[in-house]
N, C-alpha and C positions, 0 to 999 in steps of 0.2 A: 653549505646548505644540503637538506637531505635531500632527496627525491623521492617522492612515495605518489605510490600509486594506488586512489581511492575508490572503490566499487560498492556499489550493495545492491540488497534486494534482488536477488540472482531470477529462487522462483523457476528454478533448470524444470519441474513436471509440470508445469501448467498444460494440461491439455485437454483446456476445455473445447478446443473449437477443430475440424479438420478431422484428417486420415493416419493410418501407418505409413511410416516409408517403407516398402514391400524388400528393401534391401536389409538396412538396417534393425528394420521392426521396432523400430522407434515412431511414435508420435509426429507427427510433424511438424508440431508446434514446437515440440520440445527441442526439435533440431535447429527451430528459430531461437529459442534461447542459448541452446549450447554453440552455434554462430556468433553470438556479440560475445560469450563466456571466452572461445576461441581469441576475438579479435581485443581482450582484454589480455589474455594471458601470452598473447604472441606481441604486445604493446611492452609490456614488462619485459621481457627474454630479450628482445630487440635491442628496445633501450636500457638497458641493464638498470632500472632502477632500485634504489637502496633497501624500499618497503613495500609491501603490497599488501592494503589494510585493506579488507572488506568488514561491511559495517552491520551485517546479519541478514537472513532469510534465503540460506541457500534452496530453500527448497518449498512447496505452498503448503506441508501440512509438517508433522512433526514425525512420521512414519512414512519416508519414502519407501520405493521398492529399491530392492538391490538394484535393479540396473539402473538406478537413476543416480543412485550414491556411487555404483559404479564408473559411471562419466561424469559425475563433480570431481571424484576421485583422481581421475585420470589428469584434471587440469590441475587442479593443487598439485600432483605429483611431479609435471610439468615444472613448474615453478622450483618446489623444494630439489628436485635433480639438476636446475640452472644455478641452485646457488642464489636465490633470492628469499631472504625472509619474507613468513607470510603470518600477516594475525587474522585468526578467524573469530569474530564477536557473535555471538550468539544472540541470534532475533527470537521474535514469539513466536514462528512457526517452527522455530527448531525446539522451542523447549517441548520436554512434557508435561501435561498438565501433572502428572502425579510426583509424589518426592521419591527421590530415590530412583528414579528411572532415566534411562541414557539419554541426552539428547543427539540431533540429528550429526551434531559434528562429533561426538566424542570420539568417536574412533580415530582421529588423529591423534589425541594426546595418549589414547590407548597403546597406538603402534608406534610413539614415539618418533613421529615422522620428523625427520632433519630441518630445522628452520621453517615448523610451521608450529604455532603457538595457538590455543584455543581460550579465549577469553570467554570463560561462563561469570565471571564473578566477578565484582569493583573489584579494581587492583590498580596500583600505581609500579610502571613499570619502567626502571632505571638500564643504562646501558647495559648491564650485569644479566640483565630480564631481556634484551635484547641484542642478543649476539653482538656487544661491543659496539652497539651504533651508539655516534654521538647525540644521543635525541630522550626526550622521557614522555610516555604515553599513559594519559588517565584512561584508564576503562571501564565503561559501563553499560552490562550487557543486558539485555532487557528482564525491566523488574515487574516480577507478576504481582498483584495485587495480593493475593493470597498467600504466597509467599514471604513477602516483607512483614506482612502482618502478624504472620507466627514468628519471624524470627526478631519481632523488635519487640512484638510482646505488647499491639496495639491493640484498641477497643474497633471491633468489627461495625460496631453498632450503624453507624453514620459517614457512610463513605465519604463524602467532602471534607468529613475532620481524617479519615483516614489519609487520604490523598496528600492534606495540609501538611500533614503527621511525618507521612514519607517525603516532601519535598524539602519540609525543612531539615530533616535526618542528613537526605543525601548534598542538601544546600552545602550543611556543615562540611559533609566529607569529604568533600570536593574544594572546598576552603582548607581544610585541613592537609591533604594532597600539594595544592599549591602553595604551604607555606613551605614543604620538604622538600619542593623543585630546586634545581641547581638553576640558579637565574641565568646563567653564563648559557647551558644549552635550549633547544627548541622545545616546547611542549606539546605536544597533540592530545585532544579531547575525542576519545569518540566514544559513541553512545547509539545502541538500539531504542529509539523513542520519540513521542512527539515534542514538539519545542514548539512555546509560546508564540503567535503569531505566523506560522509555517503555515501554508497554503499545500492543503488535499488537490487532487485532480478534478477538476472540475469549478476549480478555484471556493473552495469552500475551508473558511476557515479554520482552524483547531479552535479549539472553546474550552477553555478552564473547567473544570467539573467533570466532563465525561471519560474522563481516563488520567493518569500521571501524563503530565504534561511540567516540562522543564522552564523554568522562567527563562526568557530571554536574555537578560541579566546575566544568570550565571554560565551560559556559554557565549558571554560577546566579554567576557575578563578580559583584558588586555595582556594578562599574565600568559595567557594563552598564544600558539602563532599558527594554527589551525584546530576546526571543529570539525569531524571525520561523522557524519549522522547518516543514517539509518531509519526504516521504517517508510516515511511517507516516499512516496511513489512520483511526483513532481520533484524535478531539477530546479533548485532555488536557491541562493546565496542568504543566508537572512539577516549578513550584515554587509551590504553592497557598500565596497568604496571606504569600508573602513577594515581595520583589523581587531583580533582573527579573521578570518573567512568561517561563515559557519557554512557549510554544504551540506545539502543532501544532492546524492548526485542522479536519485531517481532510480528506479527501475530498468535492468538491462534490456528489457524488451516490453510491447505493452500486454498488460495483463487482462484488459478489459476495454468495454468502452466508456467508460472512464475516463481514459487515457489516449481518445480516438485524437485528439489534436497535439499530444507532447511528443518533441523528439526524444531521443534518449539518448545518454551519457553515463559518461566514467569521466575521470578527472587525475591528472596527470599534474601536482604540486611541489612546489621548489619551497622545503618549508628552513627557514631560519630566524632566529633570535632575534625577534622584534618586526620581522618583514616574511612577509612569504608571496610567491607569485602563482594566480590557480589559472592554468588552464585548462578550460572544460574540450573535453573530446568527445565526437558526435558521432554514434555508432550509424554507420550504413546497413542498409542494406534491410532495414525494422519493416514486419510485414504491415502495410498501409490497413490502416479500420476504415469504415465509411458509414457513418449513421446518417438516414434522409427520414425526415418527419412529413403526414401528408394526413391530413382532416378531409373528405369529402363532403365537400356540402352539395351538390348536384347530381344528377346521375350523367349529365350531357358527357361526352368523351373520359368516359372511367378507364378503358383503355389506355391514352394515350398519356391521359393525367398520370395512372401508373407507371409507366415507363419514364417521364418525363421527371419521373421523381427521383428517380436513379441516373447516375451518371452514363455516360455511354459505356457500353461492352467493354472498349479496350481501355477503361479508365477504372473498370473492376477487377481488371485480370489479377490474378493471387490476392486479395485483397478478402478482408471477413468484411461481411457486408452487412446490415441489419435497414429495415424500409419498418419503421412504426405506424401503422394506418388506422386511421380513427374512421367510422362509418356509421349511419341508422342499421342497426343492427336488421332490419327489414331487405336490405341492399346484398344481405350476403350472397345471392344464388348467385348475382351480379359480379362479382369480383373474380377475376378469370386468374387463379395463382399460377397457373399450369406456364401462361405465357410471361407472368414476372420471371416465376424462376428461370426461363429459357434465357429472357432478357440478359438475368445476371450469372449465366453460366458458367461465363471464365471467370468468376468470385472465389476462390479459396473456398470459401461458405458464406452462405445465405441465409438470411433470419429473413421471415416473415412475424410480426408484431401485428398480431388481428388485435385490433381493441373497437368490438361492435359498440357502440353508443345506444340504452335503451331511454324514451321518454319517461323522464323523471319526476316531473310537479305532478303533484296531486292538489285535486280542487278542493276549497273548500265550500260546505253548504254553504245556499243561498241566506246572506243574514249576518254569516257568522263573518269576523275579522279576528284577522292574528292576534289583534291584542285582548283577547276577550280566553286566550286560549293561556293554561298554564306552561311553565316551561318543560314539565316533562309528556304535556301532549304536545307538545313542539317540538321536544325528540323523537318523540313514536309517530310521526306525521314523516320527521325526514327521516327515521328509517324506512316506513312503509314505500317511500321515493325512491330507496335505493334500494328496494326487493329483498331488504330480508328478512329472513322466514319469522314466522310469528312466534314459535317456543324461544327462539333469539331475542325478540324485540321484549318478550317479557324478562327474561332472563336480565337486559339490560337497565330496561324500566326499572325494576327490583335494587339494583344497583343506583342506577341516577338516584332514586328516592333517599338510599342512604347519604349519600353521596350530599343530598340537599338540605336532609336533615341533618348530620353531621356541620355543615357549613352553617345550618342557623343557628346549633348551637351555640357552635365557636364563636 
């Protein structure tokens, strides 16, 4: 059996939240990712295992800065100096949007780095492609929309037959792939993308239409004896209890509050011909989010209600912390921030979310009822309810009208 060891979604410059570290001069968020990045690549060295796939997004945009490529660098090099092969698949934050321009990994295959392999392209890749492991890897690194459709030489016209266009293409290739496997060895599938039925953070479904999205189907083959995925940010098996295992193994750290409730993982797999065993590994140490919702309807104890909304002092320590507060926008002289934020001090950081609430019905004359009213003075009624401005409200009147007429046409 192989061993491999599966990561993605790394995301090493997230630093949207926090300070410098005054030693380092790093971010200190960033120092939170490169933490679990450590505790993945000191997982692999330990246990010597046979592969170390990550499955894309080393980074959140597609133009790091050097020093950020500089400490991804430093762990891959890690790796490639112990003598572990490493494949790096290329996500959508690492591409660039233009042709012909580098992506964020290329410099490994550039400088020829010893047993680290960059996967920008479908490829089917045999022991020969893998430093002599017994094993064969379909790869699929993320496909830009724009992209596929100049090089398949498809009609832009109507994105859903677009989409159709490319899932049937890559359905094919990926069949095609699996009829030239050596049945006798293991296969692994991995892919930067969403897959049919995979669950978003926040548990919100993927939905057919709004981007390539992989049917189910074709990475739950049984021709397969793992699915290496990438992209979505929840840890999820999406074929529990049976084989392959498709995994995403989530986000090494959280990126957002989005992800205030998931833990986070890498995944450590024992993959062989017709059976493989996943065990998920639970990175410590992930800095804790904390989001508290709070509507005031009273003015009686706003103070205390404030505080009460957040957890205790020592329950925020390091922690990013966010309080979303809904209020009669009248209430505001009322709302004392000075003593929240004291409150939530020892927080990492603190978000206040002011959302003032203004009185919104508007009456109607005496006489008149709703249904007496057409439906585009039924829109400029709830606009004028939500205060916006009048060159707006005509601007969109002008529009609904078409909008109505066009529909009676039809």
């Amino acid at each position: 059996m192989i061993t491999l060891l599966h990561f993605a979604d790394a995301h090493i410059d997230m630093a949207n939240y926090g300070r410098h570290d005054p030693n380092s001069g790093l971010p200190l968020r960033v120092i939170d990712f490169l933490k679990s990045l450590d505790t993945i690549v000191d997982t692999a060295i330990d246990e010597k295992v046979d592969l170390v796939l990550f499955a894309g997004d080393a980074y959140k945009d597609r133009s790091p800065a050097p020093t950020f490529q500089r400490e991804w660098g430093r762990r891959i090099m890690r790796l490639s100096r112990a003598g572990i092969p490493v494949l790096l698949l290329v996500g959508n934050h690492d591409l660039a949007p233009a042709l012909g321009r580098a992506h964020a990994l290329e410099t490994f295959d550039t400088l020829e780095v010893p047993r680290v392999r960059v996967l920008d392209k479908p490829a089917l890749l045999k022991p020969e492609d893998l430093w002599d492991l017994p094993l064969q890897v379909l790869a699929l690194p993320w496909i830009s929309r724009s992209g596929i459709v100049a090089a398949l030489n498809l009609s832009a016209a109507d994105p859903s037959l677009v989409y159709e266009q490319i899932e049937e293409r890559l359905t094919q290739l990926i069949q095609d792939w699996l009829e030239q496997v050596d049945p006798a060895l293991p296969v692994i599938f991995t892919a930067h993308a969403s897959v049919q039925g995979a669950q978003y953070g926040g548990e919100r479904t993927v939905m057919l239409g709004s981007d390539l999205v992989l049917p189910g189907s074709l990475v739950k083959d049984p021709r397969l004896d793992y699915v290496a995925l990438g992209h979505i940010h929840k840890p999820q098996n999406l074929n529990e209890n049976a084989h392959p295992p498709v995994i995403y193994p989530g986000s090494i750290e959280r990126v957002d509050f989005g992800e205030v409730a998931d833990d986070k993982f890498f995944v450590v797999a024992r993959v062989g011909r017709g059976k493989t065993e996943v065990e998920w590994r639970r990175l410590v140490g992930i800095r804790p989010f904390v989001e508290r919702y709070l509507s005031l309807e009273s003015q009686d104890g706003i103070a205390q209600k404030l505080r009460d909304a957040l957890p205790p002092p020592e329950q925020v320590e390091g922690a990013i912390v966010r309080l979303v507060l809904e209020y009669p926008r009248e209430w505001e002289s009322i709302i004392d921030e000075t003593a929240l934020r004291e409150h939530a001090a020892a927080a990492f950081e603190f978000q206040l979310i002011k959302r003032p609430q203004m009185e919104a019905r508007i009456r109607l004359p005496e006489g008149q009822g709703v249904g007496s009213l057409t439906p585009i003075e039924l829109l400029e009624k709830y606009w004028q309810s939500n205060h916006v401005e009048t060159d707006e409200i005509e601007a969109l009147k002008q529009l609904a009208e078409r909008l109505v007429q066009e529909d009676g046409e039809g």
